[in-house]
C-alpha positions in Angstrom: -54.6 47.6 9.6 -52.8 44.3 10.3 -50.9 45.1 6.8 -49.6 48.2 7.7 -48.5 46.5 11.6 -46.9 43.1 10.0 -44.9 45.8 7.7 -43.6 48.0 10.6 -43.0 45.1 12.4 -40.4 43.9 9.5 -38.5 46.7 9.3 -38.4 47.4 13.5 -36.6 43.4 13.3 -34.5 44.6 10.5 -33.4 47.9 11.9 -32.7 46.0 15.7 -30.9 42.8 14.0 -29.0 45.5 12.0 -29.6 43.1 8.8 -28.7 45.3 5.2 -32.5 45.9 3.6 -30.8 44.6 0.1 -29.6 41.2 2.2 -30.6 37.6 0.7 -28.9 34.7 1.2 -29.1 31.1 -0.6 -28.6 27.7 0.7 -25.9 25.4 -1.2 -25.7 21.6 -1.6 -22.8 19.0 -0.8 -23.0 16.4 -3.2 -21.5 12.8 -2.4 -19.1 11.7 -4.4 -18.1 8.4 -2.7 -18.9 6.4 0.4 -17.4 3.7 1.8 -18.0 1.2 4.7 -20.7 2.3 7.6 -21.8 6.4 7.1 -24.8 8.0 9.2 -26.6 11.1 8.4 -29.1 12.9 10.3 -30.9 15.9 8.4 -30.7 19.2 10.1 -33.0 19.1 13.3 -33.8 15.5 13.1 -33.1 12.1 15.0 -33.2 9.7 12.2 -30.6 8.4 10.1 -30.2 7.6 7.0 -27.3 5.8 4.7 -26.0 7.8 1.5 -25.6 7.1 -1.7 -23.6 8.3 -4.3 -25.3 11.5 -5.7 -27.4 12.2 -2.3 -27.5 16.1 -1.9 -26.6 17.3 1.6 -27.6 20.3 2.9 -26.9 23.3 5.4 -27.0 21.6 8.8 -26.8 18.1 8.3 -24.4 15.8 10.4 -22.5 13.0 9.1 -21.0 9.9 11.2 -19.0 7.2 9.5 -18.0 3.9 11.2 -14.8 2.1 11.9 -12.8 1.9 8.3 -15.3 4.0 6.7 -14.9 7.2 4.6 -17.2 9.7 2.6 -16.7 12.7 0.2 -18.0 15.4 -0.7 -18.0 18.2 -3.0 -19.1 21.6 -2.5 -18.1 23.8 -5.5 -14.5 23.9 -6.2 -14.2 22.3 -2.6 -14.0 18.9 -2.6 -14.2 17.2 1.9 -13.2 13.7 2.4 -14.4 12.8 6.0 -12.1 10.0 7.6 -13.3 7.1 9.9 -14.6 7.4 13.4 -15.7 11.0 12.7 -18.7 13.1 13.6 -19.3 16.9 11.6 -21.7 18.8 10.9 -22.8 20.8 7.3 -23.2 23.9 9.9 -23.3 26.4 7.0 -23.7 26.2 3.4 -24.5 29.5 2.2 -24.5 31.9 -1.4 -24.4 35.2 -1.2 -23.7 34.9 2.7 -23.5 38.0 5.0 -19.7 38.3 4.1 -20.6 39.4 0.4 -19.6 35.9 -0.5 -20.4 32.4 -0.4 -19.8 30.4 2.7 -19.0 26.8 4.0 -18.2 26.1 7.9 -17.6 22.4 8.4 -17.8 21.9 12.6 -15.5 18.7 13.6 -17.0 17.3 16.6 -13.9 14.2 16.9 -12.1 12.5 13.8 -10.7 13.9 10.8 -11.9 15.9 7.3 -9.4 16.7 4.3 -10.5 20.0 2.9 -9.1 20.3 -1.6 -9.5 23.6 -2.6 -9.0 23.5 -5.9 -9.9 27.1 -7.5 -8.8 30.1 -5.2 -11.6 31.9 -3.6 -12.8 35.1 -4.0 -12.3 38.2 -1.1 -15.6 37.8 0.6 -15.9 34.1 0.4 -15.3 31.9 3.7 -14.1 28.7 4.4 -13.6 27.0 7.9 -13.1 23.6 9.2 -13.8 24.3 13.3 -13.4 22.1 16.3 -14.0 22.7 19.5 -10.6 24.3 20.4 -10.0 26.0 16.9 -11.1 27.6 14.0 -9.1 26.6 10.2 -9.3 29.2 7.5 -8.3 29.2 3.8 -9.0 30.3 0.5 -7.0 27.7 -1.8 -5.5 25.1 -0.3 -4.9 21.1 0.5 -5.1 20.3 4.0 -6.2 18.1 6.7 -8.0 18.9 10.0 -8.1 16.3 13.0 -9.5 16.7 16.4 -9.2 14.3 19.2 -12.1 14.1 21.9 -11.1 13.2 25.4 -12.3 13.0 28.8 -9.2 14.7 30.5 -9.1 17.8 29.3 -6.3 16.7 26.6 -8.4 17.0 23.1 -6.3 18.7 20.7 -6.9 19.6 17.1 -3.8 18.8 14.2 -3.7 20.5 11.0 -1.4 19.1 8.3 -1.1 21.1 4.8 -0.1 19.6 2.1 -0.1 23.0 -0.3 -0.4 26.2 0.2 -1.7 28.5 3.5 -3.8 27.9 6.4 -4.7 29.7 9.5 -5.9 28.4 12.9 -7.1 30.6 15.3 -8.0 29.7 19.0 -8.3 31.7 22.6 -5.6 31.3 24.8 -6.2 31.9 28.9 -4.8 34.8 30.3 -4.4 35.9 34.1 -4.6 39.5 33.4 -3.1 42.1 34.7 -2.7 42.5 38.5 -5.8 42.7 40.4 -8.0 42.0 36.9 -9.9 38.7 36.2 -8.7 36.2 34.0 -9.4 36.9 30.1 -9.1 35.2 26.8 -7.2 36.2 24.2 -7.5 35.4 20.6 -4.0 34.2 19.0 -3.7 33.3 15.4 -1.1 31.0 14.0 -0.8 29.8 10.5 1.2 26.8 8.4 2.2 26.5 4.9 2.8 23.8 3.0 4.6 20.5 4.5 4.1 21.8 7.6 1.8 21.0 10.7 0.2 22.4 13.8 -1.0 20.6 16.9 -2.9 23.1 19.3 -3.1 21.1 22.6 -3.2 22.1 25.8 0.5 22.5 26.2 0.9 24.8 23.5 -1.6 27.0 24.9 -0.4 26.4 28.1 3.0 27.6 26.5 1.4 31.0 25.2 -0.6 31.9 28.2 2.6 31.3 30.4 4.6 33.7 27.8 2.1 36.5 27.7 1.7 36.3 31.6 5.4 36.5 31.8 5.5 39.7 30.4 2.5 41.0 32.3 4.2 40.4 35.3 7.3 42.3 33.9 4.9 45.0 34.1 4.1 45.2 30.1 0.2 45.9 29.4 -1.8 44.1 27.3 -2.1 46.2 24.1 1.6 46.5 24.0 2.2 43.1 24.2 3.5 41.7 20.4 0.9 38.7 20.6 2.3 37.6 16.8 5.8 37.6 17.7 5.0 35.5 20.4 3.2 33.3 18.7 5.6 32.9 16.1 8.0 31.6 18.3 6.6 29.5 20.9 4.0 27.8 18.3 6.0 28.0 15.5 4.5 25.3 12.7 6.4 22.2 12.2 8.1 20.5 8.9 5.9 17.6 8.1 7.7 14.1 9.1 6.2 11.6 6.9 6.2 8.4 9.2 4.4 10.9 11.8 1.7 11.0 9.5 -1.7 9.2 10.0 -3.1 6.7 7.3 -6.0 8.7 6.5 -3.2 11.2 5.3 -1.0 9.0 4.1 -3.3 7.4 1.7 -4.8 11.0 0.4 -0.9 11.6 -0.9 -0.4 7.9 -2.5 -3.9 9.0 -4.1 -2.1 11.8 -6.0 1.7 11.5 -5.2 3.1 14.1 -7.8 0.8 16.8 -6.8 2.8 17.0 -3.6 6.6 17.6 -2.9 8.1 14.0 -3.9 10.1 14.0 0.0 6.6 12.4 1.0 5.9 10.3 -1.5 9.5 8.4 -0.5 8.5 5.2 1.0 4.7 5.9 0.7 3.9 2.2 0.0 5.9 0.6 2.5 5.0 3.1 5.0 0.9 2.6 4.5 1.5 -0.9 4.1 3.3 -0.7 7.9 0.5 1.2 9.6 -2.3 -0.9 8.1 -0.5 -4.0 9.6 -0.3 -2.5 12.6 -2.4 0.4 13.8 -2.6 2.6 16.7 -4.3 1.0 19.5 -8.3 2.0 19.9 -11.0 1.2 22.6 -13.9 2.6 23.2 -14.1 5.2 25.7 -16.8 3.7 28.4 -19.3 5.8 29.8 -22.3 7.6 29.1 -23.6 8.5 25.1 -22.8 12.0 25.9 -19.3 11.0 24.6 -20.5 11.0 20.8 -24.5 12.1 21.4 -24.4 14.9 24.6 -22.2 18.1 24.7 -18.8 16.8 23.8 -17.8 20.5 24.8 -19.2 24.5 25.4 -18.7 23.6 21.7 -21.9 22.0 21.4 -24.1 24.0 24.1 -27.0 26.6 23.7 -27.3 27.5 20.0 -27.5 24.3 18.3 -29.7 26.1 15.0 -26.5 24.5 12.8 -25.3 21.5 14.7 -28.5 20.1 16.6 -27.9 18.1 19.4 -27.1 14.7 18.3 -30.0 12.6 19.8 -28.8 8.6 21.3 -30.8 6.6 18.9 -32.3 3.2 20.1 -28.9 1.4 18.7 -25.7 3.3 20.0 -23.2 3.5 17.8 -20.0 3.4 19.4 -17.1 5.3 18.1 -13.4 4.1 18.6 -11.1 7.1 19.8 -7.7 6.1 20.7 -6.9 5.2 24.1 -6.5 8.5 26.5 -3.6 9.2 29.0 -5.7 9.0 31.7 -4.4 10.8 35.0 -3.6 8.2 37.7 -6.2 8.1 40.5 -6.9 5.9 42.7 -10.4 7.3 43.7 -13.3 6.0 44.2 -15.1 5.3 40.3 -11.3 5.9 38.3 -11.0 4.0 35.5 -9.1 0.5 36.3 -5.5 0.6 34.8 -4.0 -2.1 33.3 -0.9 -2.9 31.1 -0.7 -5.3 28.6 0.1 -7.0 25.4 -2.2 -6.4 22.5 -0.7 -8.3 20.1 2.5 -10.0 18.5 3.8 -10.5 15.1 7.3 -11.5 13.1 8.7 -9.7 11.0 11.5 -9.6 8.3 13.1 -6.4 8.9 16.3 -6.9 6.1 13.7 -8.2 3.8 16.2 -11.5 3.0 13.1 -14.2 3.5 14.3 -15.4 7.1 11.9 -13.9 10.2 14.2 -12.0 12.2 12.4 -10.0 15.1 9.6 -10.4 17.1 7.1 -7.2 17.9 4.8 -6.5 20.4 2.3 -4.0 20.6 0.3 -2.4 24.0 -2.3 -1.0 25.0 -0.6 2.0 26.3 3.6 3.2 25.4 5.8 1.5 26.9 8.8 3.1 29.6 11.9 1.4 27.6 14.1 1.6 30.4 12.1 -0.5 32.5 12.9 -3.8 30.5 14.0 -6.5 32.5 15.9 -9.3 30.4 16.0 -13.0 30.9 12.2 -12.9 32.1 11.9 -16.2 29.5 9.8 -14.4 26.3 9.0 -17.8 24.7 7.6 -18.0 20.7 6.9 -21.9 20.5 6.4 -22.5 16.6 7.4 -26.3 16.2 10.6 -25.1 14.4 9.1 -22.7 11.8 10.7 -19.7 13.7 13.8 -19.5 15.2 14.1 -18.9 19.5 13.5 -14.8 20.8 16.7 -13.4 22.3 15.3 -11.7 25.6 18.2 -10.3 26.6 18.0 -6.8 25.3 14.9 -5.0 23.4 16.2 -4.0 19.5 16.1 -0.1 19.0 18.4 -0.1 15.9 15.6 -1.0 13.2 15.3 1.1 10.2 12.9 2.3 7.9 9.1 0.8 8.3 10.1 -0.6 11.5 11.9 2.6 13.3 11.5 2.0 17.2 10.1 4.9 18.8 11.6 5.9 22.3 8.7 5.3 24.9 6.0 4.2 21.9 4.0 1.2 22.3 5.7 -1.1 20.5 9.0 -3.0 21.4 11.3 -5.4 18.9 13.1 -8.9 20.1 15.7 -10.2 18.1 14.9 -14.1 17.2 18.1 -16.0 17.5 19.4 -17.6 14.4 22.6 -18.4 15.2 22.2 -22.4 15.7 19.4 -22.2 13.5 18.9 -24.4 10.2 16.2 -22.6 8.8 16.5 -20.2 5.4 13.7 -18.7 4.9 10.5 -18.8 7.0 8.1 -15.7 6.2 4.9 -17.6 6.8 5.9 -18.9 9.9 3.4 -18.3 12.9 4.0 -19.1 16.7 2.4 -18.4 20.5 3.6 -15.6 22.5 4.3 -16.3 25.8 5.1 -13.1 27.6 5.9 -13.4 31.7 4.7 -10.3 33.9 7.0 -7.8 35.0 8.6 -7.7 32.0 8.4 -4.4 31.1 6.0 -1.3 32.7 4.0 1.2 31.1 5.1 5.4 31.7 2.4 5.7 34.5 4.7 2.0 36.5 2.4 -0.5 36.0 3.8 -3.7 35.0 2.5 -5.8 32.1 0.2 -8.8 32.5 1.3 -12.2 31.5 0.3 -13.0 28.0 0.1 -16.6 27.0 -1.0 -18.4 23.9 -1.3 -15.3 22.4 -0.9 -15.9 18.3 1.9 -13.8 16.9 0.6 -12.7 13.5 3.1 -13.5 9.7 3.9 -9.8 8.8 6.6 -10.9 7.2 6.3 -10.4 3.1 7.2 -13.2 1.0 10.2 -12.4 -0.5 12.1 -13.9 -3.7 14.6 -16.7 -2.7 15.5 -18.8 -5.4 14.9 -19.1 -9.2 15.4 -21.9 -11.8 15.4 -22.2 -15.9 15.2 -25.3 -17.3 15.0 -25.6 -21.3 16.6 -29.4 -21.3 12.7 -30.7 -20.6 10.5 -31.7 -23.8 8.7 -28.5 -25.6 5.9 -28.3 -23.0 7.7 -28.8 -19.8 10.2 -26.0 -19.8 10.0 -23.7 -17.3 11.2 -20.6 -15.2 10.4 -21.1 -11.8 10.4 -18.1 -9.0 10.4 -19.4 -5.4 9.5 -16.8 -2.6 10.0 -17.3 1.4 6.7 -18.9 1.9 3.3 -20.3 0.0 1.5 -17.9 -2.0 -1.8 -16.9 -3.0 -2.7 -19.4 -5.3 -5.5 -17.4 -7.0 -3.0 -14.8 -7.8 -2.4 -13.6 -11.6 1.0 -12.4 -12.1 2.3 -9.6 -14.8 4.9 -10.8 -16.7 6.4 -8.3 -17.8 7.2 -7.1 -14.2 9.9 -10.1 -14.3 13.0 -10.0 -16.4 16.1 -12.0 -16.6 19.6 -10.1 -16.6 22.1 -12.7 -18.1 25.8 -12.4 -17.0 26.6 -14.6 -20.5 28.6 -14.0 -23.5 25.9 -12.5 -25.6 23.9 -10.6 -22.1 23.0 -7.3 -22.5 20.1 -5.3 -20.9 17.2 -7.3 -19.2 15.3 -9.4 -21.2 11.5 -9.9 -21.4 9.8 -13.2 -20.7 7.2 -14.3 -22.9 4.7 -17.6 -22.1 2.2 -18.0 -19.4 2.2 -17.6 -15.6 0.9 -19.9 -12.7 1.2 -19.8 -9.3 1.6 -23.0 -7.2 2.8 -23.0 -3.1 5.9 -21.1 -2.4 6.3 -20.6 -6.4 5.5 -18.4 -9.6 5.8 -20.9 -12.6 6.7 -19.4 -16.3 5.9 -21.5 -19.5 8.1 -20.0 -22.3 5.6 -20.4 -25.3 6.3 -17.9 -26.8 7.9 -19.1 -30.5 7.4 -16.7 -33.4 6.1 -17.5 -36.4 8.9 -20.4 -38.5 8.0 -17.5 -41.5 9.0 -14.3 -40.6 12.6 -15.0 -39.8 11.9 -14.1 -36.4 13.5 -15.6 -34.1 11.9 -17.7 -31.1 11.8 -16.3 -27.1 13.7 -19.9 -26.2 15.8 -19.2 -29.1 16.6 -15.8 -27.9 17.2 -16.8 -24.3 19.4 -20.1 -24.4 21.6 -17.8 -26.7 21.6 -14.9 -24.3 22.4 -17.2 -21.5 25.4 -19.2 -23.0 28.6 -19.3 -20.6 31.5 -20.3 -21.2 32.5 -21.9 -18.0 28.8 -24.3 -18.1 28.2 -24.5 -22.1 24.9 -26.2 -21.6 24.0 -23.9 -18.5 24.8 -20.4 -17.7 24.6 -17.5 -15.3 21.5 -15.3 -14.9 19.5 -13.1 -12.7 15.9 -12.5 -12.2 14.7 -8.5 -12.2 11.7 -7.5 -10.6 10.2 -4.5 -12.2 7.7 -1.5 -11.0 4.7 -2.5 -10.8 5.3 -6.6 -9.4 3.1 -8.1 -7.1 2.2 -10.9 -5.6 0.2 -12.0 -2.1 1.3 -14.8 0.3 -1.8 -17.4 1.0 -1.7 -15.5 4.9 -2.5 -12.3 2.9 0.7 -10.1 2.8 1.6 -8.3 -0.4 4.9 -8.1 -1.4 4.9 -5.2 -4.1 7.2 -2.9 -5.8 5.8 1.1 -6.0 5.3 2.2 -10.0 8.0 4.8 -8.9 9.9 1.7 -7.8 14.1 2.7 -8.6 14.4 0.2 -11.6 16.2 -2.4 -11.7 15.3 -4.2 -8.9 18.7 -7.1 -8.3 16.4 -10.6 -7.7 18.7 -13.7 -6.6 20.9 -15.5 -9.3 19.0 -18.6 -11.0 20.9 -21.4 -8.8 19.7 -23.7 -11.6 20.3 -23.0 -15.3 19.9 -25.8 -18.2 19.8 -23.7 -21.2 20.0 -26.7 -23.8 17.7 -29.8 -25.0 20.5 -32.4 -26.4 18.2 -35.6 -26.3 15.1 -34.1 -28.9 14.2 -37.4 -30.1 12.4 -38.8 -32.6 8.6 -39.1 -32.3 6.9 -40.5 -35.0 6.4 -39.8 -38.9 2.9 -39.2 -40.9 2.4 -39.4 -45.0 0.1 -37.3 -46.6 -0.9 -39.3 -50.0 -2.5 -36.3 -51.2 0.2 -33.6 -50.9 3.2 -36.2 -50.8 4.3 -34.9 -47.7 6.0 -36.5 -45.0 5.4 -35.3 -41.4 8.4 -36.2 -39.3 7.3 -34.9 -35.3 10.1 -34.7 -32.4 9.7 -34.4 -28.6 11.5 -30.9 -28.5 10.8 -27.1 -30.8 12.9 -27.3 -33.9 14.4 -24.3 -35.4 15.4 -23.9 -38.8 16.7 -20.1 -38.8 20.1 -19.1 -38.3 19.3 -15.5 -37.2 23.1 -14.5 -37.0 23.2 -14.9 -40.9 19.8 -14.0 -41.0 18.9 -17.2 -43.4 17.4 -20.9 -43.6 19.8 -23.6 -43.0 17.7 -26.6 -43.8 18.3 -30.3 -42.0 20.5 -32.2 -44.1 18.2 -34.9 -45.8 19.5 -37.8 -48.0 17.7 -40.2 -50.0 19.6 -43.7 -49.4 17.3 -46.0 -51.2 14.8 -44.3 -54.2 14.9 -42.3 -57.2 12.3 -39.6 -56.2 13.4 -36.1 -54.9 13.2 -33.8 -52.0 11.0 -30.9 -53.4 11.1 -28.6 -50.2 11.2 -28.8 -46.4 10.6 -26.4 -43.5 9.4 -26.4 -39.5 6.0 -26.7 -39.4 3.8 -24.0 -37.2 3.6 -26.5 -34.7 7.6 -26.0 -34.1 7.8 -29.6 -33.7 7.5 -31.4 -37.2 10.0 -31.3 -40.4 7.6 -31.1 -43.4 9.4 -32.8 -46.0 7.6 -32.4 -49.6 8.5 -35.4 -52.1 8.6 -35.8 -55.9 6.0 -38.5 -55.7 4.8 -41.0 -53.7 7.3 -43.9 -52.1 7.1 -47.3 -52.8 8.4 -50.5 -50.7 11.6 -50.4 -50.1 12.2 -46.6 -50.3 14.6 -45.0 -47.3 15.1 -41.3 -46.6 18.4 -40.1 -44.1 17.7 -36.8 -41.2 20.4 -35.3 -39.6 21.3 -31.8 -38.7 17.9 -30.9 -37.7 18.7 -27.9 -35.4 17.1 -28.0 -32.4 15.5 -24.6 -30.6 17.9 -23.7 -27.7 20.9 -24.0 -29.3 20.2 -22.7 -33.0 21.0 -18.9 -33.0 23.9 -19.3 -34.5 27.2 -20.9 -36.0 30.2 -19.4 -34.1 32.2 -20.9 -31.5 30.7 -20.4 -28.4 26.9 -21.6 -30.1 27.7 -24.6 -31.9 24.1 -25.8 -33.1 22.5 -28.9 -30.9 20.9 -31.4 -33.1 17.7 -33.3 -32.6 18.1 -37.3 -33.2 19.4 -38.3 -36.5 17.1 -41.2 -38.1 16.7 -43.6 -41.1 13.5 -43.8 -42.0 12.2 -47.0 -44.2 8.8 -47.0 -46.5 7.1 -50.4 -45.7 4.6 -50.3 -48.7 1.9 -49.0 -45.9 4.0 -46.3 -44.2 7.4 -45.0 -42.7 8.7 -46.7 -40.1 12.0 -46.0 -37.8 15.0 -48.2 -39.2 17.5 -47.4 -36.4 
């Protein structure tokens, strides 16, 4: 009996719920992919937390919090959800063989940001959605980011940005009715495609509610209202402005910058670089948990069955949101205003190595007209930086630094024009900022600031370069010298540097070969590399003092240094001066202000016999070079035996590029003398024409005193 009532009692619930009898549904799994920094997750329906790990399966339900600077990813199928910092979602459906026919995923965004990669289109029943409290995202195959911003002030709004293809939004927009009805909702959709963006705040609806109204009142009903059309035009999507963007966005493109249209990936390195030095202003909302644990909207009240009320654990853990436009209000419990600096820094805004403006960030935008000049900004630096002209804010800046009208960031010129100094990137100083200087768009006047630091954002940048092949065979060197002390722990590439010779014989950049150091404010280059005496190859210093010869400075010459795509380097404050891989080659360096191409004072440095072999070893304090490469043959040093009857069998450069190797008939006896000259020496033996007349190491006489060789003059 209890059979047959159990079975009725199945099929009266199906028949009320109006549930298909051949209806099953499965649940799915999100798979982490990658987690960095702080990230939270509470299982569906429960209060504790837990940390994942690469490879943890997430299921329907399950809420995810990541900290300040932290990031996880997921994938789901094809769909692969990267959650940005500071956010809170939920897993509120992960379903196969859903109600829709299809398989299901609704991701609800509670506050922060989720990027949504759809890489395989899908199929007609199948659902995706990214919702926030104000709106719901739709798509089938598609790369696109959702953001929502929580606030107390009725001001939350929710962004979307696509990068490719199609997305909806759909929200409710207030209505008044029509005369004498109450007030209704009514559903609008709006869409973006790629490079474009939506931002559904309450001024947009605002706008469509006022429209609709409008044409109520001009005595239109409701179902013949054109609700698209409207739409359409009042929240029309927007072309994507690239220094708009957020770094959580900006860092998914430099991620994969050709799968995108190339406008954004122009300036993508500078620009991330720029917002990570100085990033929107955050606090912490105060207040009660229900900020990040109660009902942060109707959004999250009554059913919570897939985003469970988010319980305050014993820790809180805070979330930054940026700072609100609070409304003024002067009643009793309002928050406390105030208006002041948050920080300073220098920067080098024509990238030349000299710190030319001084910026200061707020806690809230700034009114530009409200500057008053002269108030006495002082940057005391002991003469690293140069004095900050007060007398006008800069609004002129380019690129990175674009001024904003009414942002929260202002630019000072520093005054260099009784200044000494040439290049100062490293320098820091104290800030001291009077009140009253400028007021914030709600009138309150700035606090004074003083001994505030002013941060180095100021790169290093290349200033000066030197060559010098005149020093003995291990102290030649290249020398780069940038704006300010590097990192010395830094390991340079190379092959990111090239010289550009302006002399007779320069052509297309040429490669440096030897080994890299850094030490302070320079990047050393020891050109070791020398070929093999053999192969009739000829030498890198061979190779260079010939490409550098100039007629006008025979034993100098006239050169650039190139950087290349792909150079970097770090100051010892932590800046990175780098060039993009998709870095417009060449890059024009300063000219070498230093060139000494040639070695005219290799001297003799002692001589060895071998009794066995009856070799002589003859060593110098500079590379020898016995290889005319222009005629592409030997031309041996011209040796003459002044006092003996034995013979010169051979001679050649020994591996060590240092030592003539001269092979004799026998062994010497007392007495015995043996003539050098013409030895060629390495930076000046390419050739024989006119303009590369071969340099010669020292000529000698060398005397056999029944023991050894010894230096006659």
């Amino acid at each position: 009996m209890k059979r047959i009532f159990l079975a009725v009692m199945v099929v009266v619930l199906i028949l009320i719920m109006d549930v298909p009898l051949g209806f099953t549904s499965e649940y799915k799994t999100a798979s982490v992919v990658e987690v960095t920094g702080m990230v939270s997750v509470f299982k569906s329906g429960g209060e504790k937390s837990f940390t994942p790990k690469v490879g943890t399966l997430l299921e329907h339900g399950d809420r995810i919090i990541t900290r300040k600077g932290a990031s996880i990813a997921l994938q789901i199928d094809s769909q692969y959800i990267k959650v940005g910092e500071s956010t809170y979602m939920s897993l509120s459906e992960l379903m196969s063989e859903a109600e829709s026919g299809g398989d299901s995923t609704n991701i609800r965004l509670f506050t922060g940001e989720v990027w949504a990669s759809i890489s395989k289109p899908l199929g007609i029943d199948d659902l995706f959605k990214i919702e926030t409290p104000t709106a719901v995202m739709g798509a089938k195959g598609t790369r696109f980011v959702v953001k929502y911003e929580a606030s107390r002030n009725e001001q939350a709004s929710t962004e979307l940005v696509v990068l490719e293809g199609r997305v909806t939004m759909s929200t409710q927009a207030p209505v008044s009715g029509e005369l004498g009805t109450e007030p209704v909702s009514q559903e609008i959709e709006m869409s973006a495609n790629a490079n474009e963006s939506l931002l559904l705040d309450p001024a947009l609806i605002q706008a469509i509610s006022d429209e609709i109204e409008k044409r109520l009142k001009s005595g239109e009903i409701i179902d013949q209202i054109n609700i698209k059309e409207i739409v359409e035009t009042v929240a029309k999507a927007h072309q994507i402005e690239v220094k708009s963007l957020g770094l959580f966005v900006l860092e998914i493109i430099a991620d994969e910058p050709g799968a995108y249209d190339p406008s954004l990936g122009e300036g993508l390195d500078q620009l991330i670089k720029q917002k990570k030095l100085f990033p929107p202003h955050e606090e912490v909302l105060p207040g009660p948990d229900s900020i990040l644990y109660g009902p942060l909207s109707e959004f999250d009240q009554g059913d919570h069955s897939g985003i469970p009320m988010m319980p305050a654990p014993p820790a809180p853990l805070p979330i930054s949101f940026r700072a609100p436009t609070w409304d003024f209000d002067n009643s009793p419990g309002a928050p406390i205003l105030e208006f002041y600096a948050t920080s300073a820094a220098t920067i080098d805004a024509d990238e030349d190595g000299l710190v030319d403006h001084l910026q200061i960030t707020f806690n809230n935008p700034v009114d530009d007209s409200t500057f008053v000049p002269g108030k006495g900004i002082i940057l005391q630096s002991n003469g690293a930086l140069d004095p900050v002209d007060d007398s006008a804010m800069v609004t002129d800046l380019t690129g990175v630094y674009t001024d904003i009208a009414d942002d929260a960031v202002v630019y000072f010129k520093l005054d260099h024009t009784a200044s000494i100094i040439l290049y100062n990137t490293g320098g820091e100083g104290v800030l001291t900022l009077p009140s009253g200087t400028l007021k914030n768009l709600e009138g309150l006047s700035n606090k004074v600031a003083n001994n505030m630091t002013s941060l180095d954002h100021a790169t290093p940048v290349l200033v000066d370069s030197e060559l010098d092949l005149s020093l003995p065979y291990d102290e030649k060197f290249i020398s780069l010298k940038f704006s300010e002390p590097l990192d010395e722990s830094s390991v340079v590439d190379i092959s990111t540097i090239k010289l550009l010779s302006l002399g007779v014989y320069g052509g297309g950049p040429i490669d440096l070969y030897g080994t890299t150091s850094v030490l302070g404010d320079q990047i050393i280059i020891r050109p070791l590399e020398l070929g093999s005496v053999e192969d009739g190859i000829p030498s890198f210093i061979s190779r260079l003092s010939k490409n550098l010869y100039f007629p006008n400075n025979p034993t100098g010459g006239a050169a650039n240094i190139r950087l290349v795509s792909g150079f970097s380097i770090s100051s010892d404050h932590g800046e990175s001066y780098a060039l993009p891989t998709n870095h417009s080659y060449p890059y024009d360096g300063p000219a070498l202000s230093s060139i000494k191409r040639v070695n005219d004072t290799s001297v003799f440095l002692s001589v060895v016999q071998d009794e066995l072999t009856h070799i002589i070893s003859v060593t110098y304090t500079d590379y020898l070079e016995s290889f005319n490469h222009l005629a592409n043959a030997y031309v041996p040093a011209t040796v003459s035996i002044t006092t003996g009857d034995f013979t010169i069998v051979s001679q050649k450069i020994g591996s060590d590029h240092k030592t003539l190797e001269l092979e004799l008939s026998r062994l010497p006896v007392l007495g015995e003398e043996i003539a050098i000259s013409q030895l060629r020496n390495i930076t000046n033996s390419y050739g024989d024409d006119a303009d590369t007349t071969p340099i010669y190491a020292q000529a000698v006489v060398l005397r056999f005193d029944g023991t050894e060789w010894k230096l006659v003059n």
